[in-house]
C-alpha positions in Angstrom: 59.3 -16.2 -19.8 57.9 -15.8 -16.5 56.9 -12.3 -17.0 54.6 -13.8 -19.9 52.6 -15.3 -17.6 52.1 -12.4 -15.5 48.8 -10.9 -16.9 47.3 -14.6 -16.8 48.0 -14.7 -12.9 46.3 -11.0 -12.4 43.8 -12.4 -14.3 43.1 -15.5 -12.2 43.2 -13.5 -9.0 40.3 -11.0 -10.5 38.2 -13.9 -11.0 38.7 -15.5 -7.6 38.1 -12.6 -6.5 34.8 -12.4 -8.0 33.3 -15.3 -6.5 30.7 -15.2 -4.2 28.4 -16.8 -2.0 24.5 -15.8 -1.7 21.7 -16.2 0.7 18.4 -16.9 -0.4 15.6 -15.4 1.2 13.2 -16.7 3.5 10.1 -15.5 4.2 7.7 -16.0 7.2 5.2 -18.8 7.4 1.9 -18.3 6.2 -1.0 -17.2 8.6 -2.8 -20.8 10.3 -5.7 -21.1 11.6 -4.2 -20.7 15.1 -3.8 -16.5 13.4 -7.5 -16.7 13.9 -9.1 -18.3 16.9 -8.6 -15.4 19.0 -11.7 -12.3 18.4 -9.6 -10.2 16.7 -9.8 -5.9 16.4 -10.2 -4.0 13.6 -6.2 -2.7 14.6 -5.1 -6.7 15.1 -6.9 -7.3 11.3 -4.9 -4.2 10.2 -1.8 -5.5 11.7 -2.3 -8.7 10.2 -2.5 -7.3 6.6 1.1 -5.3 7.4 2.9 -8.3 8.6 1.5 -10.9 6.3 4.9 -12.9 4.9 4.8 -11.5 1.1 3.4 -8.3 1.8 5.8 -7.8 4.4 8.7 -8.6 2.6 8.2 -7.1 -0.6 7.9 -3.5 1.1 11.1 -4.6 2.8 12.9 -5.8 -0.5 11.6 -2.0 -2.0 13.2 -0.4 1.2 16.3 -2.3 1.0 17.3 -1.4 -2.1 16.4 2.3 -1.4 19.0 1.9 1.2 21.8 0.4 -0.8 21.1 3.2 -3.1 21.6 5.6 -1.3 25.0 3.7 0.6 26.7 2.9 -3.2 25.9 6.5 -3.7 28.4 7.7 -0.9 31.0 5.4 -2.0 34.0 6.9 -3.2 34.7 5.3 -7.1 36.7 2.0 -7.7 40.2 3.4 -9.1 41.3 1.7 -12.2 44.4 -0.4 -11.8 46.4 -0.7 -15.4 49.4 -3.0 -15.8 51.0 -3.0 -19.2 54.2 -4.6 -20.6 55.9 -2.9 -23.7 58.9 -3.4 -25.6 58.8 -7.0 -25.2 60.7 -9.5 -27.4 58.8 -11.9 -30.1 61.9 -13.9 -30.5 65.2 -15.1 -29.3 67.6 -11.8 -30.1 65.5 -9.7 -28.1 67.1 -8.6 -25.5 65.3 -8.6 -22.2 66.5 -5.5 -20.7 64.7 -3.4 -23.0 61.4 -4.7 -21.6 59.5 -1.8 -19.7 56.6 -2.9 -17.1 54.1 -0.3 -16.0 51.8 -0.2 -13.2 49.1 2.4 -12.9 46.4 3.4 -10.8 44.1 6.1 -12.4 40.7 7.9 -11.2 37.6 9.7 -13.1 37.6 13.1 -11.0 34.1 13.4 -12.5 33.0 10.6 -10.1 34.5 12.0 -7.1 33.3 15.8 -7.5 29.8 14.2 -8.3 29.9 11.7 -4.9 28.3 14.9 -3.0 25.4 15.9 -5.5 24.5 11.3 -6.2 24.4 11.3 -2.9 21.6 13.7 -1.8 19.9 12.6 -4.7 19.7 9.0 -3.5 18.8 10.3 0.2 16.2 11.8 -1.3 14.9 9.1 -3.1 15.0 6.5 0.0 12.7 9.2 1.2 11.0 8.9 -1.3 10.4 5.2 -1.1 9.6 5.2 2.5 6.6 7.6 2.1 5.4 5.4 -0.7 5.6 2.5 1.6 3.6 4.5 4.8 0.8 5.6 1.6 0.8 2.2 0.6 0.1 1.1 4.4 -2.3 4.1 4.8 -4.4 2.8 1.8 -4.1 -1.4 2.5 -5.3 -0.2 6.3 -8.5 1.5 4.7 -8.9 -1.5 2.6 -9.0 -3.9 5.7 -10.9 -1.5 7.5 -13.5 -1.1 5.0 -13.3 -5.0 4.6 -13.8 -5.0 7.9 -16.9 -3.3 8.4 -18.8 -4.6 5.4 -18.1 -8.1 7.3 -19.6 -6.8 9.9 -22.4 -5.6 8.4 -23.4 -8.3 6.5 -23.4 -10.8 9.7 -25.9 -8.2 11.2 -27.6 -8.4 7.9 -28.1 -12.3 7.9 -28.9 -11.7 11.6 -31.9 -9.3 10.0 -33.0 -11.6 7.4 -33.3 -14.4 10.2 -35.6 -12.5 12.5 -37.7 -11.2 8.7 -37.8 -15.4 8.5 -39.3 -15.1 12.1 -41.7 -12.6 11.0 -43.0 -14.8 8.0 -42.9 -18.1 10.0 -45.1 -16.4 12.9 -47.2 -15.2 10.2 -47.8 -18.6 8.8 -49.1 -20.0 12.2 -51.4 -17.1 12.9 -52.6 -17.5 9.7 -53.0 -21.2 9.6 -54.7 -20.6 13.2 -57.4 -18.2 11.3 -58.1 -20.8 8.1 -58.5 -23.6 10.5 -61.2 -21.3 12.9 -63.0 -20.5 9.3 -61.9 -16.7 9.6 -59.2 -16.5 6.9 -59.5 -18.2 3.4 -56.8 -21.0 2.4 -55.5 -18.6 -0.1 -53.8 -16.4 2.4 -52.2 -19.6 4.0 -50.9 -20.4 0.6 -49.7 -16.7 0.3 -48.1 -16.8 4.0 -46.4 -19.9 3.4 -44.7 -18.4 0.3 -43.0 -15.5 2.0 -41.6 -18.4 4.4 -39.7 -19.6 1.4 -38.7 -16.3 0.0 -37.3 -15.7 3.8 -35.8 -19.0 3.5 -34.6 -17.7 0.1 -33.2 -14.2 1.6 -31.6 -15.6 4.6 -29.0 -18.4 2.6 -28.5 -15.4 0.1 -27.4 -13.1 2.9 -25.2 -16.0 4.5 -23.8 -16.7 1.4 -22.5 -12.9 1.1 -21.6 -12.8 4.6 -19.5 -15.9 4.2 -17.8 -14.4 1.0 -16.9 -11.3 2.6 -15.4 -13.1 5.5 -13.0 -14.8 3.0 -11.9 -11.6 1.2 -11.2 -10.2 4.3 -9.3 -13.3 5.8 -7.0 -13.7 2.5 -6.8 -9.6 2.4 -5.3 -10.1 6.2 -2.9 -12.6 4.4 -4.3 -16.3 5.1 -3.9 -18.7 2.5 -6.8 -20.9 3.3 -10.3 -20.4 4.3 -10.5 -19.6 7.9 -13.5 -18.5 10.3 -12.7 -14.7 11.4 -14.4 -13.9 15.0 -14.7 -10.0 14.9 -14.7 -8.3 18.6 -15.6 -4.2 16.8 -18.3 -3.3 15.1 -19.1 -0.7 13.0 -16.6 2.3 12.4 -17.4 5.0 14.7 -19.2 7.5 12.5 -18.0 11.0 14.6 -18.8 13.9 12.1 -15.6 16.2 11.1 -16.9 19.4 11.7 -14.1 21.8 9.4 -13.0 20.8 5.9 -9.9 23.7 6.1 -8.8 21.8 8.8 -8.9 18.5 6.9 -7.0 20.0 4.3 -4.6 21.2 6.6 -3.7 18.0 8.3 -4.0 16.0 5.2 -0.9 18.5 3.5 1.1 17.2 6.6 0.3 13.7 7.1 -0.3 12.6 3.5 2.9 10.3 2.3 2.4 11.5 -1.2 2.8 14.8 -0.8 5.3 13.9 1.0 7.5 11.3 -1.5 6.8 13.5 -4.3 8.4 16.8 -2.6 11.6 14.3 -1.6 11.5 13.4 -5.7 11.3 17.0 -6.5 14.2 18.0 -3.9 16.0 14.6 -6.1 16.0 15.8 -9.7 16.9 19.3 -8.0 20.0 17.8 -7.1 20.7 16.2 -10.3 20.1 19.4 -11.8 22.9 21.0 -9.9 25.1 18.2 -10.8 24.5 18.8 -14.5 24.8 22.6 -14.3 28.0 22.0 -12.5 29.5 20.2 -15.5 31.3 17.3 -14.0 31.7 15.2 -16.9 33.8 17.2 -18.1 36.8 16.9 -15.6 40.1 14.9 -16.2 40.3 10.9 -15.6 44.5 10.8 -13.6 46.6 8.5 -13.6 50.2 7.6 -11.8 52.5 5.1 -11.0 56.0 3.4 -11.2 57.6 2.1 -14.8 60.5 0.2 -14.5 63.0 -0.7 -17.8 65.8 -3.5 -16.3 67.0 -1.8 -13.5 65.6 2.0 -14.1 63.0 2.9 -11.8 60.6 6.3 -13.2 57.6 7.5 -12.7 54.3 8.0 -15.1 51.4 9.9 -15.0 48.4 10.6 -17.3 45.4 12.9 -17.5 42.4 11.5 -19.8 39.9 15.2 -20.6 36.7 15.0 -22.7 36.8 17.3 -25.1 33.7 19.5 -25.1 33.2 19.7 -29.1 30.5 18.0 -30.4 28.4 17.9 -26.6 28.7 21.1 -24.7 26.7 19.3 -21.6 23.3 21.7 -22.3 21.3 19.2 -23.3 21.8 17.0 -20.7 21.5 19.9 -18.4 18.1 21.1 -20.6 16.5 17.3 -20.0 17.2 17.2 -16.5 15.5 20.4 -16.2 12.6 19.3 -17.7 12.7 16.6 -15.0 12.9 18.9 -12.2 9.6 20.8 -14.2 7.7 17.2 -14.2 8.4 16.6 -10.7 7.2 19.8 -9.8 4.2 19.3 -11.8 3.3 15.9 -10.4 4.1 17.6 -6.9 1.5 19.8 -7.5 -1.1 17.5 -9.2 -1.0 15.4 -5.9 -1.6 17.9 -3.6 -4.8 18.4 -5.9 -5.5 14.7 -5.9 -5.2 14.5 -2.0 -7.4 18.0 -1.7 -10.2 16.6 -4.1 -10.3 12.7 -1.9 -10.4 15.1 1.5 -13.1 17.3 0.0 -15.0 14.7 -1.5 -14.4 12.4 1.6 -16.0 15.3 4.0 -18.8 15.6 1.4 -19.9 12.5 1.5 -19.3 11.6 5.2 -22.0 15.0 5.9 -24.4 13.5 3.7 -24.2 10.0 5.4 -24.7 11.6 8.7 -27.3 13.5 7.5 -29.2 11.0 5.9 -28.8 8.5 9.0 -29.8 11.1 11.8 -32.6 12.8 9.4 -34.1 10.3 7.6 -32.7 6.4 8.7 -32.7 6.6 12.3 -35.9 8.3 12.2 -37.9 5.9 9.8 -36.5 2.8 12.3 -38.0 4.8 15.2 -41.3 5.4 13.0 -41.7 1.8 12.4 -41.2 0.7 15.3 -43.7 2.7 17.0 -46.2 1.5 14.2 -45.6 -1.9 15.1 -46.2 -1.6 18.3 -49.7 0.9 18.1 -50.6 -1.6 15.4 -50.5 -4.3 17.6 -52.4 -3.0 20.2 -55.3 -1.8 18.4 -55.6 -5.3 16.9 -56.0 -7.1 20.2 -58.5 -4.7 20.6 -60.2 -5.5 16.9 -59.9 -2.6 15.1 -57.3 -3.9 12.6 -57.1 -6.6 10.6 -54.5 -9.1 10.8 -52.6 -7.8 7.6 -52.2 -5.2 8.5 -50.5 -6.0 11.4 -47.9 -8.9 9.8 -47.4 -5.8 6.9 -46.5 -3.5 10.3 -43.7 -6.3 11.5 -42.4 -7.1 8.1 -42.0 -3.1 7.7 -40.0 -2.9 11.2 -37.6 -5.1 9.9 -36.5 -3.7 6.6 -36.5 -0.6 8.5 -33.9 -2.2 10.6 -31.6 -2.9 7.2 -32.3 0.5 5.7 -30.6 1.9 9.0 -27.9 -1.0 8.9 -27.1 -0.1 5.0 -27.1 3.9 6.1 -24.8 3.2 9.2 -22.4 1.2 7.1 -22.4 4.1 4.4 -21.7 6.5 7.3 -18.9 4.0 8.2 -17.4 4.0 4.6 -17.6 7.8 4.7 -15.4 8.3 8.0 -12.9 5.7 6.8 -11.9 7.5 3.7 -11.9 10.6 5.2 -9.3 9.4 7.7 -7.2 7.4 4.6 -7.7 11.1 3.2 -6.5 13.2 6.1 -3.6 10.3 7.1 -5.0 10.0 10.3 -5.3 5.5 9.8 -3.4 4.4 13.0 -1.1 1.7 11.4 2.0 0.3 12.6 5.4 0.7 10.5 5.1 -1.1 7.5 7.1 -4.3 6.8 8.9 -4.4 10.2 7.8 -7.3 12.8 4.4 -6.2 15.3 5.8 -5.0 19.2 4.6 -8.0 20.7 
């Protein structure tokens, strides 16, 4: 009767054995305000965004789980323990010397031949993954970076519509001066009071978009609540690249998607050989003790899958086709990355161009018509007109060569989140202090 209860006991010690305790995560505190009252770097901004609590531990979840991957890939297989009673009695005449109990461990040879092949395979992939993480850090540091700069560029933008305000206000006292002597009708009065609105007007609207850029930037960093950012860089430094070859030359070394997509195409390489090699189709074994009253033997059992019906080709076929689409996507990206470089080095000449030819220039023009212009009307051979149009023009001049050093700024940015060359610390481990 005791030998009934047996399998229930077994049972109850699997169970118990399958209990567990968990952890639940915790992440890091959100950014305070505290994050902010130092001037902080474009690098501190960009190590900001890295470390931020969700950001940070997502990438570390996604690396993780790469890792435990590739560590239940290199396990040998669980063997299979079978316990099995036969020739036991159903009622009282049965005699219980008859009763055989047999105790069997077997293993799947297919799991243990294939440990090598999984393995490399999943090492590959946890390459994989970690090059997706550094591409995913190269790309979120150009985002803060651009982020960055268009903050910057729109403070020195309100800063510009402020001293345009200036312009119009000083025009509106000179003017009001020259109505009062009798020399100017009340008209242009009128006319030089409404372009102190309309700076007015220009000046809250450039705030306003400064003050909106600052709060993309602070929750791109990873703040959850409106904070005032003090920036200590400006502009990016615009520094022409003078070769496109080499460009593409660093870019096939340094870009992480070139490089996870090679590790993924080194992966279903692997799992092609593991296929070709047939695997499956070797024995499950078995052995143990069975024991019948007092007679001790031994058993043992081989378990093959009979290769009628599925010869193992088509799964060998389909995982070639997946080595064929990994190569392909291997090759598409290193198109993708040689267009961004290309187009990147394009557009960061033109920028250049345009800001040393043309920008720069026009702001030197301007300037120098300003001050001739002022000049020859102290000496009365201008009218005063001209002369406000002559400051009003220095000015824009000003944000036309803000808004071509910004695009010049742009341009250098994604040529370096082209080429790889972002400094950016390791994604989703803790700052060096």
């Amino acid at each position: 009767m005791q030998r009934r209860f047996a399998p229930v006991v077994i049972a109850l010690a699997i169970l118990a054995g399958c209990n567990a305790n968990i952890t639940e995560p915790e992440l890091a505190p959100a950014y305070t305000q505290e994050n902010a009252l130092e001037s902080l770097t474009r690098a501190d901004c960009i190590g900001l965004a890295m470390h931020s609590a969700p950001t940070a531990a997502a990438w570390n979840a996604r690396r993780l789980a790469a890792r435990a991957s590739l560590e239940q890939a290199g396990l040998l297989p669980n063997p299979t323990l079978s316990l099995g009673w036969e020739d036991f009695g159903l009622n009282q005449a049965a005699s219980a010397s008859q009763l055989q109990t047999t105790l069997s461990l077997a293993m799947a040879l297919q799991d243990v031949f294939a440990r090598k092949r999984r393995k490399a395979a999943a090492q590959e992939e946890l390459t994989a993954a970690e090059a997706d993480l550094r591409a995913e850090a190269m790309r979120l540091a150009a985002v803060v970076s651009h982020a960055y700069d268009q903050l910057v560029a729109a403070r020195e933008r309100a800063q510009l519509a402020q001293d345009l305000g200036a312009v119009a206000e000083h025009q509106r006292v000179d003017v009001e001066e020259l109505v009062a002597s009798g020399i100017a009708a009340h008209i242009q009065l009128e006319r030089a009071e409404a372009e102190v609105a309309q700076s007015h007007a220009d000046r809250a609207v450039a705030e306003a978009q400064a003050r909106a850029l600052e709060l993309e930037l602070a929750f791109s960093l990873g703040f959850e609540r409106p904070v005032k950012l003090q920036l200590s860089d400006s502009l990016t430094d615009a520094t022409p690249s003078p070769d496109l070859e080499a460009d593409l030359t660093a870019a096939v070394s340094s870009r992480q998607e070139i490089a996870a997509a090679q590790a993924r195409y080194r992966a279903e390489r692997e799992r092609l050989k593991l296929a070709a090699e047939r695997v499956q189709f070797l024995p499950t074994v078995g052995a143990g003790p069975r024991k019948q009253g007092d007679e001790l033997r031994g058993v043992a059992t081989i378990d093959v899958a009979l290769a009628i019906f599925d010869s193992g080709s088509a799964a060998e076929n389909a995982q070639s086709a997946a080595l064929l689409a990994s190569a392909a996507a291997l090759r598409s990206t290193a198109r993708d990355v040689a267009h961004e470089v290309a187009a990147s080095f394009e557009k960061l000449s033109a920028s250049l161009s345009y800001l040393s030819d043309h920008a720069n220039d026009l702001s030197d023009r301007r300037r120098t018509l300003r001050e001739r212009t002022e000049l020859l009307f102290r000496a009365g051979e201008v009218d005063y007109a001209e002369l406000a149009l002559t400051r009003r023009d220095e000015v824009q001049a000003r944000i036309a060569l803000l808004d071509a050093r910004l695009a010049a700024s742009s341009a250098r940015v994604d040529l370096d989140a082209a080429t790889g060359s972002i400094a950016i610390p390791v994604p989703g481990e803790p700052a060096k202090k």
